[in-house]
C-alpha positions as CSV (number, residue, x, y, z in Angstrom):
1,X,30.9,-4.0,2.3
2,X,28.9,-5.1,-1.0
3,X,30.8,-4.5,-4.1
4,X,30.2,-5.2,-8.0
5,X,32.1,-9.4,-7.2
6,X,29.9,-9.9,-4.2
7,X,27.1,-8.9,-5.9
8,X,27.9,-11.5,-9.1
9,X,28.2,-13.7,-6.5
10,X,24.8,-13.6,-5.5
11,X,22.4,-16.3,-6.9
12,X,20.0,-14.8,-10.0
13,X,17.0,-15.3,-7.7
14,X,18.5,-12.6,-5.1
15,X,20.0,-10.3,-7.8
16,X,16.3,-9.9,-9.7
17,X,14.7,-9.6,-5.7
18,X,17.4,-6.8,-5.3
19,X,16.2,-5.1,-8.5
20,X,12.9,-5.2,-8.4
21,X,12.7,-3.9,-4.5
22,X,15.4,-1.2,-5.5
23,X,12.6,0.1,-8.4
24,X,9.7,-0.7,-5.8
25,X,11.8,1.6,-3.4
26,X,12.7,4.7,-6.3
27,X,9.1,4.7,-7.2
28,X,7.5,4.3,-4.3
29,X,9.8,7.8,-2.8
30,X,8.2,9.1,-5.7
31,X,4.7,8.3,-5.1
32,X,5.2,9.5,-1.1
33,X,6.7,13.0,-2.0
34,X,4.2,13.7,-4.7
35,X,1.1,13.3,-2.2
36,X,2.9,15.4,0.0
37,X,3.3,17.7,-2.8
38,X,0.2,18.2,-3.9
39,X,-1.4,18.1,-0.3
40,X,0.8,21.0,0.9
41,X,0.5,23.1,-2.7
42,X,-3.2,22.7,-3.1
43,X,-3.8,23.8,0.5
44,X,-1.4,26.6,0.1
45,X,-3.7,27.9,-2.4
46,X,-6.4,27.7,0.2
47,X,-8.3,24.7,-1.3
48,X,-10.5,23.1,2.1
49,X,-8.7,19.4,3.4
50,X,-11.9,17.6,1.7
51,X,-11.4,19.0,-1.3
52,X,-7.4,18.6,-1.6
53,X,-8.5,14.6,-0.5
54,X,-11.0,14.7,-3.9
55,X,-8.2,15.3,-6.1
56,X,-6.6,11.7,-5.4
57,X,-10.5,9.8,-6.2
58,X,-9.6,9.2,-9.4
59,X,-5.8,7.9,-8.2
60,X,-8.1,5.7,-5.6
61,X,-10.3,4.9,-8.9
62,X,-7.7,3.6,-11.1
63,X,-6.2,1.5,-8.5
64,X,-9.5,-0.9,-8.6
65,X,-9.3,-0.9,-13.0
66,X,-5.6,-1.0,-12.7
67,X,-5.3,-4.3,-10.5
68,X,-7.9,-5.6,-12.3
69,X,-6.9,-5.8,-15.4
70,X,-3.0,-5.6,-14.7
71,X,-2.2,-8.9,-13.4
72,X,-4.1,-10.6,-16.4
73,X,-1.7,-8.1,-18.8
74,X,1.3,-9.1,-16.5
75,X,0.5,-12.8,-16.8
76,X,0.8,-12.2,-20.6
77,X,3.5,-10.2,-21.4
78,X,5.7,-10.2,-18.4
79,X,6.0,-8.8,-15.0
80,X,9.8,-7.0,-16.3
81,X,7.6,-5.0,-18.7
82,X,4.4,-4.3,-16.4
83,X,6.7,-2.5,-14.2
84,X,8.2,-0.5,-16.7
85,X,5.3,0.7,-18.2
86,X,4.1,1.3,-14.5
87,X,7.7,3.5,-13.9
88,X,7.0,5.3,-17.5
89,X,3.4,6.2,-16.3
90,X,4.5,8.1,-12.9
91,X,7.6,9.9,-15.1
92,X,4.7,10.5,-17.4
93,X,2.7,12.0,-14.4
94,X,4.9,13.8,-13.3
95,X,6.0,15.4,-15.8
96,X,2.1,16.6,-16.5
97,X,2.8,18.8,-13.2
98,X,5.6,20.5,-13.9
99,X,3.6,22.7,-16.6
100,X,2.9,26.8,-16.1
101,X,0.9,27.0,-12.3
102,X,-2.1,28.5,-14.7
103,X,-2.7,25.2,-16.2
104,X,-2.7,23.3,-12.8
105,X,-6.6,23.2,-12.8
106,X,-8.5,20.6,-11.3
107,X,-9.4,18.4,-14.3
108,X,-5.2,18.8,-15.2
109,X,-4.2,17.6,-11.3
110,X,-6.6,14.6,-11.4
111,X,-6.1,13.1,-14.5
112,X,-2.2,13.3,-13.4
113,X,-3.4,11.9,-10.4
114,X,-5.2,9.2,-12.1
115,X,-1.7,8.2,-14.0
116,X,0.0,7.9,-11.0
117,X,-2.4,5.5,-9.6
118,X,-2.0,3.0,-12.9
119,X,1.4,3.2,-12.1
120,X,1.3,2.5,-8.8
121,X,-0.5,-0.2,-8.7
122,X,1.0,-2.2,-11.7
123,X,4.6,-1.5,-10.0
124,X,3.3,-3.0,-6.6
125,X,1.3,-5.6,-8.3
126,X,4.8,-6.7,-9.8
127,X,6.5,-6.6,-7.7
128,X,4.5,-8.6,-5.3
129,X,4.1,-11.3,-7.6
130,X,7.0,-12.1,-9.1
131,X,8.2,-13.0,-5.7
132,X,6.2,-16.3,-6.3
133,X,8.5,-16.8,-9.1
134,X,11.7,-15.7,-7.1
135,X,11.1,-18.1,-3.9
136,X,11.8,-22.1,-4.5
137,X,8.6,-24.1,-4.1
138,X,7.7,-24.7,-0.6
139,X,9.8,-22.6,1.1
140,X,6.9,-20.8,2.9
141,X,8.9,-19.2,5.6
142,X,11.4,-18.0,2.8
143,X,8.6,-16.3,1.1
144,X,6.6,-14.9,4.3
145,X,10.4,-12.8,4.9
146,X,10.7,-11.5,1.5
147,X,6.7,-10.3,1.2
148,X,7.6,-8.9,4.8
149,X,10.6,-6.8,4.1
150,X,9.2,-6.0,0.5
151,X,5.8,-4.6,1.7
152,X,7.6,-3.2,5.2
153,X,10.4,-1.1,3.3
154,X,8.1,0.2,0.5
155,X,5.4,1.6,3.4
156,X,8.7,2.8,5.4
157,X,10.1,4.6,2.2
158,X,6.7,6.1,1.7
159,X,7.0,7.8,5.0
160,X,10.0,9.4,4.3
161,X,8.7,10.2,0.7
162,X,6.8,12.5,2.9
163,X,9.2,14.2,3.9
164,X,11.1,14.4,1.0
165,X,8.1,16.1,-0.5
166,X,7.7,18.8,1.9
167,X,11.6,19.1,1.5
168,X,11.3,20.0,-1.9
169,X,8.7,22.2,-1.7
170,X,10.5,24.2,0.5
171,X,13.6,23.7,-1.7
172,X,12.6,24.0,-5.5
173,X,9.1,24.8,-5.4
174,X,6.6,23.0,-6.7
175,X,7.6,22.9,-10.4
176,X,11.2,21.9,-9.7
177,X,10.3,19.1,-7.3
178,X,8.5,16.8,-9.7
179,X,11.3,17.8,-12.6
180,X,13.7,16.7,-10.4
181,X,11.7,13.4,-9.4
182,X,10.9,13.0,-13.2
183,X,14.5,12.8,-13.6
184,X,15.5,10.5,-11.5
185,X,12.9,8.3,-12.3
186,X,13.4,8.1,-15.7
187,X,17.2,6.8,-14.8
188,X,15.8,4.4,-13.0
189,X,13.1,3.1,-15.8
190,X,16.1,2.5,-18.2
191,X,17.9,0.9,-15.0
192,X,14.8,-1.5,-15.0
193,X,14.4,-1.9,-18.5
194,X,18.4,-2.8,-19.1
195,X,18.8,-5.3,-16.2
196,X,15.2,-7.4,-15.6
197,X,14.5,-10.9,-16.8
198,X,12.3,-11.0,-20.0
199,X,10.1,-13.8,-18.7
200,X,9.4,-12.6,-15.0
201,X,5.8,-14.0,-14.5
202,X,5.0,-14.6,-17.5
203,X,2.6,-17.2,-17.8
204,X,3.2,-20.7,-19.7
205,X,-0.4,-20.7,-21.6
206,X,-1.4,-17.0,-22.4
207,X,-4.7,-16.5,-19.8
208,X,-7.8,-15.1,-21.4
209,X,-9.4,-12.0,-20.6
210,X,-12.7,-13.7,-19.2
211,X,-10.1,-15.4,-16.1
212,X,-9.4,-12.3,-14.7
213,X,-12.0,-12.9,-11.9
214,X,-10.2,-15.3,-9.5
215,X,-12.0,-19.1,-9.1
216,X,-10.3,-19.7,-5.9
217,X,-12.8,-19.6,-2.9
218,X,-9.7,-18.8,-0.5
219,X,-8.5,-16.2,-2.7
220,X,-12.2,-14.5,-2.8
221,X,-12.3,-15.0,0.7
222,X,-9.1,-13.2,1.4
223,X,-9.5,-10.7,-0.9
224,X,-12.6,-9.5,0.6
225,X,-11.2,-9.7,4.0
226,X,-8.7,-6.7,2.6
227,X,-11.3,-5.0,0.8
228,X,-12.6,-4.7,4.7
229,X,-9.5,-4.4,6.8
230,X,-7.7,-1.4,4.3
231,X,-11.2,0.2,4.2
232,X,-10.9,0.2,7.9
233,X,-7.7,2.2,8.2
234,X,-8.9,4.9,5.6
235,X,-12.1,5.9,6.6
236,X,-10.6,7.5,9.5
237,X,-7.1,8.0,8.6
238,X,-7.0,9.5,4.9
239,X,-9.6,12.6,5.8
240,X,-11.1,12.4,9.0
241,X,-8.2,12.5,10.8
242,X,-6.0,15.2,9.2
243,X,-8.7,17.7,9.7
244,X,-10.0,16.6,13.1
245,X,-6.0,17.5,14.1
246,X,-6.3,20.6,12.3
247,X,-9.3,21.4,13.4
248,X,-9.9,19.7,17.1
249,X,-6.7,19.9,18.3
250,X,-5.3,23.0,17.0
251,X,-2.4,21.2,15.4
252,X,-0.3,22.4,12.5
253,X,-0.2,21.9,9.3
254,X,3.7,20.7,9.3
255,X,2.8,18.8,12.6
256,X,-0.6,16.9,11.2
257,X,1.8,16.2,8.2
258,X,5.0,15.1,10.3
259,X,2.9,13.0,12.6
260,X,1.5,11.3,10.0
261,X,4.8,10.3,8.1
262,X,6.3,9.2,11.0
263,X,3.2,7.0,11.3
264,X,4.2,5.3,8.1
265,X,7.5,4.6,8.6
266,X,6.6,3.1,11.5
267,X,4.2,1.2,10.6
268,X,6.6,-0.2,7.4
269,X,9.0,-1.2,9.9
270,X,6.5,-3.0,12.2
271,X,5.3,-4.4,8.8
272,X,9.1,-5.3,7.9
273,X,9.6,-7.3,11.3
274,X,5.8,-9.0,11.3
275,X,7.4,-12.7,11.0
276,X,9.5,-12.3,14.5
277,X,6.3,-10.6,15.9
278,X,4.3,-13.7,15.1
279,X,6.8,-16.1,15.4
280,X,7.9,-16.7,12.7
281,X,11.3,-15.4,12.5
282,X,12.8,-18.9,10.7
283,X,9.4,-18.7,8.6
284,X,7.7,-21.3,11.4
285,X,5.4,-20.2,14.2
286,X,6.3,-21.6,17.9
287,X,3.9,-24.6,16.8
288,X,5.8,-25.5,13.8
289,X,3.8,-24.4,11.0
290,X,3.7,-21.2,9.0
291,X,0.7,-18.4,9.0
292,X,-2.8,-19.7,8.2
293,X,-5.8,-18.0,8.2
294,X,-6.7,-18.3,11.9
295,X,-3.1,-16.0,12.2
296,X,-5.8,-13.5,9.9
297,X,-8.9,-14.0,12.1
298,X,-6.8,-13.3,15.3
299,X,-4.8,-10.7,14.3
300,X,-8.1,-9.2,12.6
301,X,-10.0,-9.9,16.0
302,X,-7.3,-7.9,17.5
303,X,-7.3,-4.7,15.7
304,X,-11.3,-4.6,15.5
305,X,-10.8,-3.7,19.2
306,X,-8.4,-0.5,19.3
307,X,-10.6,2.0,17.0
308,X,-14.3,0.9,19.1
309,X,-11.6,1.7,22.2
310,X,-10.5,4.9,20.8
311,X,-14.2,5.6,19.8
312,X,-15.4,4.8,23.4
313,X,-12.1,6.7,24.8
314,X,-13.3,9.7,23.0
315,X,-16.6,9.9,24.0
316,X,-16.5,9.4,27.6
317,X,-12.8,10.7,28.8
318,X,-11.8,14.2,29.9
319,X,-11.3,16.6,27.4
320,X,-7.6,17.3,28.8
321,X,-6.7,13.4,27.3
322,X,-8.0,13.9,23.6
323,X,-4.3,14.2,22.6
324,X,-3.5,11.5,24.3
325,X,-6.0,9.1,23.5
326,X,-5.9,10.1,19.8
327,X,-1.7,9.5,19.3
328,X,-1.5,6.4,21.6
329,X,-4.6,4.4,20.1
330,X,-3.2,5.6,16.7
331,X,0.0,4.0,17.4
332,X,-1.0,1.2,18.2
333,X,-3.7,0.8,15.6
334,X,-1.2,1.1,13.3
335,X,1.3,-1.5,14.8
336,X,-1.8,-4.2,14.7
337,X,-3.1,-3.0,11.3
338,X,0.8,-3.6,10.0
339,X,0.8,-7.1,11.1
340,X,-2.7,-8.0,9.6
341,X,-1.5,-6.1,6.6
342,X,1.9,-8.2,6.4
343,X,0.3,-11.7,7.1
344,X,-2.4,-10.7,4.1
345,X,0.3,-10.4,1.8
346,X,2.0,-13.1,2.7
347,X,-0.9,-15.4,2.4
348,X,-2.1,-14.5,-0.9
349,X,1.4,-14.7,-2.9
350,X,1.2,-18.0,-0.9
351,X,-2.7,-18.9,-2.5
352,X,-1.7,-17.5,-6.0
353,X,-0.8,-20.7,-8.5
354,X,2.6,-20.6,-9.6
355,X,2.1,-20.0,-13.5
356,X,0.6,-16.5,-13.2
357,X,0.8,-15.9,-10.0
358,X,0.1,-11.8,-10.9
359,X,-3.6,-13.0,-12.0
360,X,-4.6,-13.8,-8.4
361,X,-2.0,-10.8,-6.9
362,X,-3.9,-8.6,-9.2
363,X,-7.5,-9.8,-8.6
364,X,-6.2,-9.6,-4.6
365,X,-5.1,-5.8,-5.0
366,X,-8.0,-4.5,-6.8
367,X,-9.9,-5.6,-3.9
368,X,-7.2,-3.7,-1.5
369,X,-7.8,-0.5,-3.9
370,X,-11.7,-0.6,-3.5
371,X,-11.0,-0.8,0.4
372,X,-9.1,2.2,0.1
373,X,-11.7,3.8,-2.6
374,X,-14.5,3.2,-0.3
375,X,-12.8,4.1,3.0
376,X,-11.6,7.8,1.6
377,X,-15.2,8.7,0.6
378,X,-16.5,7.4,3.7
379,X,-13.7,9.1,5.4
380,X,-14.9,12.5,4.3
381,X,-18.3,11.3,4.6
382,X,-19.2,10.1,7.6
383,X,-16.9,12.6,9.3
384,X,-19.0,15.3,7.6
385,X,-22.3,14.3,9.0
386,X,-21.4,12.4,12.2
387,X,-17.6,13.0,13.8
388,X,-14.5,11.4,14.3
389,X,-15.9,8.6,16.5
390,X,-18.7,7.8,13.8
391,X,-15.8,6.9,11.6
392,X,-13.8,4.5,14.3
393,X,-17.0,2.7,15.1
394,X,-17.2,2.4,11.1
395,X,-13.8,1.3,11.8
396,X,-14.1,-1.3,14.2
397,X,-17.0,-2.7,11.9
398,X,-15.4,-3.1,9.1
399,X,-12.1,-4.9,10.4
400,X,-14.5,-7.2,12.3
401,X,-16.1,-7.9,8.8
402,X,-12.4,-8.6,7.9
403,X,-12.2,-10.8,11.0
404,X,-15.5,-12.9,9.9
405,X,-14.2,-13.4,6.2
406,X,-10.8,-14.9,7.6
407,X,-12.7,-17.8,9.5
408,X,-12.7,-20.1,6.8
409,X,-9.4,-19.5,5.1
410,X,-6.9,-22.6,4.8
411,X,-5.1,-23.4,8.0
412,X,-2.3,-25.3,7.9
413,X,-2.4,-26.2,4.3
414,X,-2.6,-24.2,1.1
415,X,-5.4,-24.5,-1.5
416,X,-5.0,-27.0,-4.4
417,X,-5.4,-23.8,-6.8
């Protein structure tokens, strides 16, 4: 049992890693339940899928701006106060709901929205980094456990943020759920503000605003392999998929929404447990040596082939094994996609330099929020004008772009940044 002495006990390196994953965990139930929120509430009051998946552009939107500019602003004043002001902003948000249902217009929501998306991304952006600063020098396998279980946990949590959403709904209503969440969130921003290091990430020599755009070659390259491999996921997943449930299928709401959290919290855990699935369970692969980017172009390879499957599935099979096709080859896109998505973030905390490490973590998650951008407007898209199995073809091309891009990362070595 863990008590107050074993926890002293702990070395300063695990204690901040506890902290900063219990605030990445409390924000990111937040950020979970609130989609759900609005989701459920804005189709409630009969606004069309498409147009309920508009009101989260501008979350999308600020995500690219956000991890842009945050690393460079983490780099300079701390990573401890980036993910304060990144816990203030979704308290902040929030709390910009919970006004008279008359005032909830469109403009009102998205700008909320857009709040919610700073603060996202400058809680996950340091989090992720200032695991560089928390994991001894070289000890690769060390680092490619804790970016697992990090990354794994918060996606799992998000799941169940789903629920908790819909839970609340059904509990308190839509005003008294994101009071309630405002609440708790606020304890634990003073949590985080009371009991983080002053210096986490901070830089040695203050970066300028004009190094925001990384130099690294492998750290381009990578980052535009995730631009590709997250818009792959969402341009069938965020709208085209919901509604083709809805709409196709004949399933519920509660069912398309149920199905799709569970989804998530699988695909955290499969995320969580990517080192044993590749090998790496001490940190090594069978051959001795940690992830590389051929593990990327593999893995990448992989995946390209389950959406063009489920695309091909869908066109030619019996009607009678839609369902089928549609759950199973979603499954197991997600367990692939997890795994590419795990060794990703693994390999760029493992590319960033060690003074600053949130400058290349941030450049590296802007490029993950324009996937995402670009894969929800293609999502509603391309479903629009062409179907479901337009978008898995889109899909398959994109992660094979992914796939292409990882072919001349580092293997076996790390840059010289």
């Amino acid at each position: 049992m863990v008590n107050g002495q074993t926890i002293k006990q702990l070395s300063p390196e695990i204690r901040q890693y506890l902290i900063v994953t219990g605030n990445y965990w409390a924000f990111t139930l937040t950020d979970g339940a609130l989609r759900m929120l609005v989701v459920l509430h804005f189709h409630l009051l009969g606004y069309s899928p498409l147009e309920v998946a508009m009101l989260f552009l501008f979350y999308e939107f600020f995500g690219v701006i956000t991890n842009l500019f945050g690393g460079w602003l983490g780099a300079r004043i701390g990573l401890n106060r980036t993910m304060s002001i990144g816990l203030f902003l979704q308290v902040a948000a929030l709390t910009m709901l919970a006004v008279p249902a008359a005032l909830l217009t469109i403009p009102w929501v998205m700008f909320a929205q857009a709040l919610s998306g700073i603060a996202k991304d400058l809680n996950k952006m340091s989090a992720k980094s200032s695991i560089k600063g928390l994991v001894s020098a070289g000890a690769e396998g060390k680092l490619y456990k804790w970016v697992a279980l990090l990354t794994g946990s918060k996606n799992a949590l998000k799941g169940v943020g789903f629920f908790l959403g819909g839970l609340l709904l059904t509990i308190l209503g839509f005003k008294g759920a994101v009071i309630a969440m405002a609440g708790a969130l606020a304890m634990v921003w003073v949590f985080c503000l009371l009991t983080l290091k002053q210096d986490l990430g901070k830089a040695k020599n203050k970066p300028k605003f004009s190094e925001i755009f990384s130099k690294s070659a492998s750290i381009n390259q990578l980052s535009a392999a995730r631009l590709f491999l997250f818009g792959a996921r969402d341009v069938w997943f965020v709208v085209a998929l919901p509604i083709y449930l809805g709409d196709a299928l004949g399933w519920s709401t509660s069912e398309v929404g149920g199905f799709m959290a569970l989804w998530v919290i699988g695909y955290g855990i499969v995320q969580a447990y990517a080192p044993k699935i590749t090998g790496c369970g001490s940190g090594k692969t069978e051959s001795g040596e940690t992830p590389d980017g051929r593990s990327a172009m593999l893995w990448a390879t992989l995946l390209a082939v389950i959406p063009a499957t489920i695309a091909l599935a869908l066109m030619y099979l019996d009607e009678s094994l839609v369902t089928l096709v549609i759950v199973a080859g979603l499954l197991t896109f997600g367990a692939i996609f997890a795994i590419n998505s795990s060794l990703h973030s693994y390999l760029i905390i493992s590319y960033a330099k060690e003074d600053g490490a949130s400058m290349d973590v941030g450049f590296y998650y802007m490029a993950n929020a324009m996937g995402r951008l670009i894969g929800t407007v293609l999502s509603g898209y391309v479903y629009q004008v062409a179907g479901l199995e337009a978008c898995l073809w889109v899909s398959a091309g994109f992660v094979a772009l992914a796939a292409f891009l990882s072919l001349s990362l580092p293997r076996h070595k790390y840059p010289d940044i």
